[in-house]
C-alpha positions as protocol buffer text, in pm:
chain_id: "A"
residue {
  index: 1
  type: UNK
  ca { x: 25635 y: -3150 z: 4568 }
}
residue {
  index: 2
  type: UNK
  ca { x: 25501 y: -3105 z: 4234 }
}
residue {
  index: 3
  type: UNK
  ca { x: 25311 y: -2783 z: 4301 }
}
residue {
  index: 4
  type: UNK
  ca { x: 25623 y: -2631 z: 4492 }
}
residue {
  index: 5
  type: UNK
  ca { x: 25826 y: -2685 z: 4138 }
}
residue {
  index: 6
  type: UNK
  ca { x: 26044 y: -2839 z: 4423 }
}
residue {
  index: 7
  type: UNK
  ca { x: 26399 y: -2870 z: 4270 }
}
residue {
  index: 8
  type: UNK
  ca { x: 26446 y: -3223 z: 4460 }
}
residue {
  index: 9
  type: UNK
  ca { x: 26167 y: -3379 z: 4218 }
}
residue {
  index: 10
  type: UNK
  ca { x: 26378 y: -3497 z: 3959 }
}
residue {
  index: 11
  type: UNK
  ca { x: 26680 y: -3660 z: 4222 }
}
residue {
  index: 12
  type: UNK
  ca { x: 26430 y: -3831 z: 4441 }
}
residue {
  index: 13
  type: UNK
  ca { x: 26243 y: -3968 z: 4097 }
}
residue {
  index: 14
  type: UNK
  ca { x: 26287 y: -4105 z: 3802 }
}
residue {
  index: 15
  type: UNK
  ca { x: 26077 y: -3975 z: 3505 }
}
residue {
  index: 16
  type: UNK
  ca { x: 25951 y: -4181 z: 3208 }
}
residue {
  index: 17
  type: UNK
  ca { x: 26061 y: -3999 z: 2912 }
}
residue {
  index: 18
  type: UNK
  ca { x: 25697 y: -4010 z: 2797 }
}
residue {
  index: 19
  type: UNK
  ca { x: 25554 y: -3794 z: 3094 }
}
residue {
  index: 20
  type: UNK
  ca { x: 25543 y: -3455 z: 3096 }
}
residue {
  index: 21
  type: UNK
  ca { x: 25563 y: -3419 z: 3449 }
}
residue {
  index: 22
  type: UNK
  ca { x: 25627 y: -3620 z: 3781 }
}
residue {
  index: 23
  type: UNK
  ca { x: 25290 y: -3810 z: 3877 }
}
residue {
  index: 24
  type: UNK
  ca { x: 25289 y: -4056 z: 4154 }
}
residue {
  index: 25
  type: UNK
  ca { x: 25039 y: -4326 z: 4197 }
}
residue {
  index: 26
  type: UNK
  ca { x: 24851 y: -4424 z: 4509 }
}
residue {
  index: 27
  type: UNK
  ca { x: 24992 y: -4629 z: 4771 }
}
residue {
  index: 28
  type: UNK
  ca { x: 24934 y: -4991 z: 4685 }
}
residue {
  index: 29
  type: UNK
  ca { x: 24832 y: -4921 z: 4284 }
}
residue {
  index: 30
  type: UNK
  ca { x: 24919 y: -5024 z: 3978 }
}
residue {
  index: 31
  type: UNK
  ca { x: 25167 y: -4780 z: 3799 }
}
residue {
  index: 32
  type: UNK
  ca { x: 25169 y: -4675 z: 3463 }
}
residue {
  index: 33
  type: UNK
  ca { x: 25527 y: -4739 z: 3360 }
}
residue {
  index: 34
  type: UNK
  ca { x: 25484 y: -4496 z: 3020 }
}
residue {
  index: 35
  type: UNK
  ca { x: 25278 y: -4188 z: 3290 }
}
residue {
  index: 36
  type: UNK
  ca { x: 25397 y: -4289 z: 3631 }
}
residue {
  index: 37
  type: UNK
  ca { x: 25776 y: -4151 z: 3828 }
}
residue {
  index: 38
  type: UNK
  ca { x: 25955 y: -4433 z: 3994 }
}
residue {
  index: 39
  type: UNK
  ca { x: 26239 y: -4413 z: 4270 }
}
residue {
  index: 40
  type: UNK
  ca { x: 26542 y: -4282 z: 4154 }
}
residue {
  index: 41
  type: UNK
  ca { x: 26792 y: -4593 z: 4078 }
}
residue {
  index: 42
  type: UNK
  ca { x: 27068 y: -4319 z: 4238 }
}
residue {
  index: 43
  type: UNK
  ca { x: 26890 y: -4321 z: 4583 }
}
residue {
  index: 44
  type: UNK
  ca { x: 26948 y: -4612 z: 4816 }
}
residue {
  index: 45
  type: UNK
  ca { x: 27281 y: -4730 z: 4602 }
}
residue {
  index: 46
  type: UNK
  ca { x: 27529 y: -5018 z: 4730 }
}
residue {
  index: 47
  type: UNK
  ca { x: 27828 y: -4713 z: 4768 }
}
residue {
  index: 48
  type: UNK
  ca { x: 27605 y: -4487 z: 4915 }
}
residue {
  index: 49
  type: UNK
  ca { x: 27791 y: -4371 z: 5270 }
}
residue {
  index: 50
  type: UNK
  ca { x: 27477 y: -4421 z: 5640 }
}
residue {
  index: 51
  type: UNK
  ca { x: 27378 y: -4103 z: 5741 }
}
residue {
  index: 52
  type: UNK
  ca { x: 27288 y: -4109 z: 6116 }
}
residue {
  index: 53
  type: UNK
  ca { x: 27204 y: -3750 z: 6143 }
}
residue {
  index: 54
  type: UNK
  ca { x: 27249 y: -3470 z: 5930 }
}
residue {
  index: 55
  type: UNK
  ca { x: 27245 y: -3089 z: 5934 }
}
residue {
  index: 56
  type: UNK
  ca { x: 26949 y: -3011 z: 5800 }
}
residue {
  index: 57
  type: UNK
  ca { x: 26763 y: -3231 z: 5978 }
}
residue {
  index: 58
  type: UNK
  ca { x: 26975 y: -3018 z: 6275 }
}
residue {
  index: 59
  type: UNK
  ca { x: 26829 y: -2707 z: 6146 }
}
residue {
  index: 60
  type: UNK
  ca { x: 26455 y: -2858 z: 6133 }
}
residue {
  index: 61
  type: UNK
  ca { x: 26461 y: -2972 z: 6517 }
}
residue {
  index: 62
  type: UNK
  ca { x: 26570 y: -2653 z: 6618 }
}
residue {
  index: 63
  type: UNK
  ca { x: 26311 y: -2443 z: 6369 }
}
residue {
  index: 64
  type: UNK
  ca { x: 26033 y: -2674 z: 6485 }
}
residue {
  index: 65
  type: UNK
  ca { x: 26157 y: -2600 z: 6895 }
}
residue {
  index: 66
  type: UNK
  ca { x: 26160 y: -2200 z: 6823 }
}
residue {
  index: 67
  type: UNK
  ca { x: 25825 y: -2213 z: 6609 }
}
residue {
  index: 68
  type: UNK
  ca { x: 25634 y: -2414 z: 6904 }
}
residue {
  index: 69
  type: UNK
  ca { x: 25838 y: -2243 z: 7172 }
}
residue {
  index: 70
  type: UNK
  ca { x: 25997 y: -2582 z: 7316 }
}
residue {
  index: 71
  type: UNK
  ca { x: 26209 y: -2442 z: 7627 }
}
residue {
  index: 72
  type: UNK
  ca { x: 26286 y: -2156 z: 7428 }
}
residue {
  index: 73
  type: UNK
  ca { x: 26068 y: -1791 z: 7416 }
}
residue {
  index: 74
  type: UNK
  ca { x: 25882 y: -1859 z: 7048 }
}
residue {
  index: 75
  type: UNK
  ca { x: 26035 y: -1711 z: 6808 }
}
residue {
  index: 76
  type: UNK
  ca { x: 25881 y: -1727 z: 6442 }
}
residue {
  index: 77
  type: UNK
  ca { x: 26101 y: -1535 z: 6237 }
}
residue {
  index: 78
  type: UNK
  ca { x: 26417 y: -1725 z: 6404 }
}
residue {
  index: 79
  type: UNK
  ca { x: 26238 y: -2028 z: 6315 }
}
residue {
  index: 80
  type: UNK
  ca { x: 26170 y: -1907 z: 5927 }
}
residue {
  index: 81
  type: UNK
  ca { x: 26540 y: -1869 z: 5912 }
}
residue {
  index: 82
  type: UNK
  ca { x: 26646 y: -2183 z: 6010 }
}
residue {
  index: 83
  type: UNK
  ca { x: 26358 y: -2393 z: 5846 }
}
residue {
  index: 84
  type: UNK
  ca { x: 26442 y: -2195 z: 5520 }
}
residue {
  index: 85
  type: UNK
  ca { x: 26820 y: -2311 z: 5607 }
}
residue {
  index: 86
  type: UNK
  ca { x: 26704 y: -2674 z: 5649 }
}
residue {
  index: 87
  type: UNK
  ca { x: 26509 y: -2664 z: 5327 }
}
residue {
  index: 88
  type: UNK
  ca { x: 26846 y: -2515 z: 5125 }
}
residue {
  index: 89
  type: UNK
  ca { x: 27085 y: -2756 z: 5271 }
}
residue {
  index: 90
  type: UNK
  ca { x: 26836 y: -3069 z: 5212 }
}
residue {
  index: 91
  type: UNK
  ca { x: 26818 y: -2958 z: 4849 }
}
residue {
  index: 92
  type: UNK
  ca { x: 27210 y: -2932 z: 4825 }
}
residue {
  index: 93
  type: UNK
  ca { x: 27264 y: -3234 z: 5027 }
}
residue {
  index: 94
  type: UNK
  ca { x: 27046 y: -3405 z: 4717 }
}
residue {
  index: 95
  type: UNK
  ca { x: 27237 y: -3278 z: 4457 }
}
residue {
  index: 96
  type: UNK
  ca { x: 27060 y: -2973 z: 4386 }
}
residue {
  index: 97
  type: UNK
  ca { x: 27292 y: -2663 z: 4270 }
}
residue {
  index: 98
  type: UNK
  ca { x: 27344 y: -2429 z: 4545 }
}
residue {
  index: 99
  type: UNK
  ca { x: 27205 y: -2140 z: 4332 }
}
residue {
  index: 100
  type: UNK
  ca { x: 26894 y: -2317 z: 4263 }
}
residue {
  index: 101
  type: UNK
  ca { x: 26871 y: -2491 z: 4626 }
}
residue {
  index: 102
  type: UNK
  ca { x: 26897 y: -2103 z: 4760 }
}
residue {
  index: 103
  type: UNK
  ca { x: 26661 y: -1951 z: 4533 }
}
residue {
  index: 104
  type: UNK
  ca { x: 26407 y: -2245 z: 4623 }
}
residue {
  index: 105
  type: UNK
  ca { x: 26410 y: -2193 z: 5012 }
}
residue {
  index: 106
  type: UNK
  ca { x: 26393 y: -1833 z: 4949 }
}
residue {
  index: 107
  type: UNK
  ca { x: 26086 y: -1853 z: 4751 }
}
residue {
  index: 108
  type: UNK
  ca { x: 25886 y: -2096 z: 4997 }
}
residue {
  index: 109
  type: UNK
  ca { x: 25610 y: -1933 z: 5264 }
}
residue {
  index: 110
  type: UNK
  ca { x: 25764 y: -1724 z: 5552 }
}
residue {
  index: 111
  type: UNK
  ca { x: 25661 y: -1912 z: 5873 }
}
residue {
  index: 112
  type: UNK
  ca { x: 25471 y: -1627 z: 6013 }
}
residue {
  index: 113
  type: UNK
  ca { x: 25225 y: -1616 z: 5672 }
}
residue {
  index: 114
  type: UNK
  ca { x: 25098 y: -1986 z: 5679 }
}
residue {
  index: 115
  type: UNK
  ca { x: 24800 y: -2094 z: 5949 }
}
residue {
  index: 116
  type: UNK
  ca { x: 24979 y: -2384 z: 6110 }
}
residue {
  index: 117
  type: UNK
  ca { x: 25414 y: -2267 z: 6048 }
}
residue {
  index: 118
  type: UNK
  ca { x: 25489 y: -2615 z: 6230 }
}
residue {
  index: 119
  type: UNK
  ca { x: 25317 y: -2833 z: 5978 }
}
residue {
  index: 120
  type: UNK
  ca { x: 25496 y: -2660 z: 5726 }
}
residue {
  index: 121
  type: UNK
  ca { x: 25833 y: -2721 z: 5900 }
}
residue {
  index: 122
  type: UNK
  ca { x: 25726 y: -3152 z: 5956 }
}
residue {
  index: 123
  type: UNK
  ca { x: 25611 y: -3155 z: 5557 }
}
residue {
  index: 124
  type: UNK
  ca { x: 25977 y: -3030 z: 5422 }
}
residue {
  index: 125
  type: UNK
  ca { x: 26131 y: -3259 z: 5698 }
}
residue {
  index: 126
  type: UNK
  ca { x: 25924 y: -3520 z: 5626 }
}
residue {
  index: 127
  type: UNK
  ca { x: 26030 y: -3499 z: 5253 }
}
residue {
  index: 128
  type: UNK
  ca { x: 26443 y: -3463 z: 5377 }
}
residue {
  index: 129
  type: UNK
  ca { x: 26376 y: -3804 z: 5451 }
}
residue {
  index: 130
  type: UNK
  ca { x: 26346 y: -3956 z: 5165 }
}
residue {
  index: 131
  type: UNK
  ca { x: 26619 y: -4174 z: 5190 }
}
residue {
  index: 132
  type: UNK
  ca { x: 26545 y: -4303 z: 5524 }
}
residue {
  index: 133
  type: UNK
  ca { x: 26221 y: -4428 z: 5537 }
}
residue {
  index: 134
  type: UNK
  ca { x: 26201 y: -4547 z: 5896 }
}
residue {
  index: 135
  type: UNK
  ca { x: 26276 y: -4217 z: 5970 }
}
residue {
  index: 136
  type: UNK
  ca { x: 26028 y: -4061 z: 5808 }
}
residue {
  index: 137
  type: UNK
  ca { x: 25777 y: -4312 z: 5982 }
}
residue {
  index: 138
  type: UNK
  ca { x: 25873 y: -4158 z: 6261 }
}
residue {
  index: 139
  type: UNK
  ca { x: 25814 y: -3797 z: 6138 }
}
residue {
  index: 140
  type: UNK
  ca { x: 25575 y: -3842 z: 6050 }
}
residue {
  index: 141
  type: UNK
  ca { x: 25398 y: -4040 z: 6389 }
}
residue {
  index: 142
  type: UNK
  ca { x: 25525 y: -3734 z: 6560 }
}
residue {
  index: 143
  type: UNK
  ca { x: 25356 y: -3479 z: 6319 }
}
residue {
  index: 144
  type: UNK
  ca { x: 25047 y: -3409 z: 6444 }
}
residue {
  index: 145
  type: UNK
  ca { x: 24757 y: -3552 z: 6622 }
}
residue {
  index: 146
  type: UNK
  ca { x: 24619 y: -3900 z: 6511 }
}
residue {
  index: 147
  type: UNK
  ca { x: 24435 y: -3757 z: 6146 }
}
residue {
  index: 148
  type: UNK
  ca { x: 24615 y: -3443 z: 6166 }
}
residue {
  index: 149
  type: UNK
  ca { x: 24964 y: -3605 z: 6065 }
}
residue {
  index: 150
  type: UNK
  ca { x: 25174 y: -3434 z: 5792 }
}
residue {
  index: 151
  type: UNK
  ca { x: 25195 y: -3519 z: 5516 }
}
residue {
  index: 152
  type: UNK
  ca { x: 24773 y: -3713 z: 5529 }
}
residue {
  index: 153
  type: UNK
  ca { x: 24816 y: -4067 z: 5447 }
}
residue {
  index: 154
  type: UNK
  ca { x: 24546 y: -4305 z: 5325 }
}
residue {
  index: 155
  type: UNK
  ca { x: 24552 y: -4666 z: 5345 }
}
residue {
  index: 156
  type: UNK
  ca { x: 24675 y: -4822 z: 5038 }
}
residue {
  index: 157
  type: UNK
  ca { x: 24455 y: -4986 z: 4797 }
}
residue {
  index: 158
  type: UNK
  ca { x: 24373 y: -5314 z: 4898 }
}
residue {
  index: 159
  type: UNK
  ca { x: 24458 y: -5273 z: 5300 }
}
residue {
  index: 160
  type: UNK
  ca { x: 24202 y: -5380 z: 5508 }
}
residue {
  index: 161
  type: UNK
  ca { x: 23967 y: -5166 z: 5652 }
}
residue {
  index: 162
  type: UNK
  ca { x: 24163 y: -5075 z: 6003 }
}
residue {
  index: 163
  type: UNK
  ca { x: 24325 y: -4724 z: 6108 }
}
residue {
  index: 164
  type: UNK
  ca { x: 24693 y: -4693 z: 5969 }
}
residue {
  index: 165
  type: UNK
  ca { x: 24926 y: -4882 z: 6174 }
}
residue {
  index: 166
  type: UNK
  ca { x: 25133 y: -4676 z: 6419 }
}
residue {
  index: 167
  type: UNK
  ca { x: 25456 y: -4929 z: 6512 }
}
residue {
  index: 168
  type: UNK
  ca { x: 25594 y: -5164 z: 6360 }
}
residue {
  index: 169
  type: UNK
  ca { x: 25672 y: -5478 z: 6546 }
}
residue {
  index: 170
  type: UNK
  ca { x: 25972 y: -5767 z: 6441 }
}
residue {
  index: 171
  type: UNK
  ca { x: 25848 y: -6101 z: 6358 }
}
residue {
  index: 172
  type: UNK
  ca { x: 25827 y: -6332 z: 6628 }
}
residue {
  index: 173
  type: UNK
  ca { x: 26076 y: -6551 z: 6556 }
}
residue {
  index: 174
  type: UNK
  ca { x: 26276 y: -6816 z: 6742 }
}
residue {
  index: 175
  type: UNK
  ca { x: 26493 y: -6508 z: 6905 }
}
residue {
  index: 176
  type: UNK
  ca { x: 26218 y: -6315 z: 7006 }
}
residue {
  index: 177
  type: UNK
  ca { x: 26031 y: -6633 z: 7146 }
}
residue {
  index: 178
  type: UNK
  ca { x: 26316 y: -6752 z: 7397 }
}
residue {
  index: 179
  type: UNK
  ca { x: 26311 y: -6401 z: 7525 }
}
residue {
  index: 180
  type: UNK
  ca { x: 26053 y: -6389 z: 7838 }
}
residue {
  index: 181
  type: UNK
  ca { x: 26128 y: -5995 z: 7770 }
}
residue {
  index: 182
  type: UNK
  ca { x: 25959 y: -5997 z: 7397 }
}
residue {
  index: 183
  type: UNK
  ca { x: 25608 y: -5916 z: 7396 }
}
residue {
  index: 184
  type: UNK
  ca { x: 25357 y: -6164 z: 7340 }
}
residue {
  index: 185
  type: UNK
  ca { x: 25108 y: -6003 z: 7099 }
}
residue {
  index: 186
  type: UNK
  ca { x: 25138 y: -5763 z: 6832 }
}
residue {
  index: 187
  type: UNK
  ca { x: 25053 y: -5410 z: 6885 }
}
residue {
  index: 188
  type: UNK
  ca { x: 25058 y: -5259 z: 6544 }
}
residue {
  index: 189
  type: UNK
  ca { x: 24779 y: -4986 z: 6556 }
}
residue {
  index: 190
  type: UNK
  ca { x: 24907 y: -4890 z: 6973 }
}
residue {
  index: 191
  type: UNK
  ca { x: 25103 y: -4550 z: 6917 }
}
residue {
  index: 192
  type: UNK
  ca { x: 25461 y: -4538 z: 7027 }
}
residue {
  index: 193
  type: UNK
  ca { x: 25570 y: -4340 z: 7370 }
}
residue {
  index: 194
  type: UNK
  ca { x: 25691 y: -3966 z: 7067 }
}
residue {
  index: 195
  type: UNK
  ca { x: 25346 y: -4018 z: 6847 }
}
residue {
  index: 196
  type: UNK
  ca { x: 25084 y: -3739 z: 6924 }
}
């Protein structure tokens, strides 16, 4: 987000006033609390009203079926539109001025001047996600082919040496155990029915 000057930056994180910038760490590091951006305390807040679906995540579904041509002829510069659409309203729906959230979208890559126009549509839905991050598991599952996902995870510092995991499975608890319906093993690297 940091190279896109993305206007979202500073409502998704929280910036130690000794940085001059937004720097994330890698997944399972260490952070620097006087170099290093934290969660915003505003996201994920006790008053904060469930969001079950949204509009621009709407607008991404449908610029993701006319860009890959899902049932539809494909259409790229439909797609642009509404993925440029999806991008403002995410911005907005985060707090971001609608002159500024505007500008931004405008500004990004047309569709029809990047290689791959669909990654480009999962990596700004992938970031509308913030606040839902078993959503964004899933967006990212669905993304691309096993290596090719957007955005490209690693496995955190300190994970054992095994591909990332692709479900996640409950505990077997007492629940799950009386139910001769619950599976019996944990399949935590087998990809889900949507994952590519």
């Amino acid at each position: 987000m940091r190279p896109l000057n993305d206007p979202r930056l500073p409502k998704f994180f929280d910036k130690p006033a000794t940085a001059d910038n937004y720097y994330g760490i890698t997944p399972g590091d260490d952070g620097d609390d006087a170099h290093d951006a934290r969660i915003s305390m505003s996201l994920h807040s006790a008053d904060e009203p469930e969001l079950f679906f949204s509009y621009q995540e709407q607008l991404f579904f449908e610029a993701e079926i006319y860009a890959r041509g899902l049932g539809v002829a494909a259409d790229l510069t439909k797609a642009n539109t509404l993925y440029k659409k999806a991008v403002e309203e995410s911005c907005k729906y985060f707090g971001v001025d609608a002159g500024t959230a505007a500008s931004f979208a405008t500004g990004l890559p047309n569709l029809s001047s990047v290689p791959d126009p669909v990654k480009l549509i999962h990596y700004h839905h992938w970031i509308d996600k913030m606040e839902e991050p078993g959503e964004a598991f899933t967006e990212w599952r669905r993304s691309g082919t096993e290596g090719n996902e957007v955005p490209a995870l690693a496995l955190p510092v300190g994970a054992p040496s095994t591909p990332l995991f692709r479900r996640y499975e409950y505990h077997l608890s007492n629940e799950l155990l009386l139910n001769p319906n619950a599976p019996t093993q944990l399949k935590y690297y087998e990809k889900m029915w949507f994952d590519l």
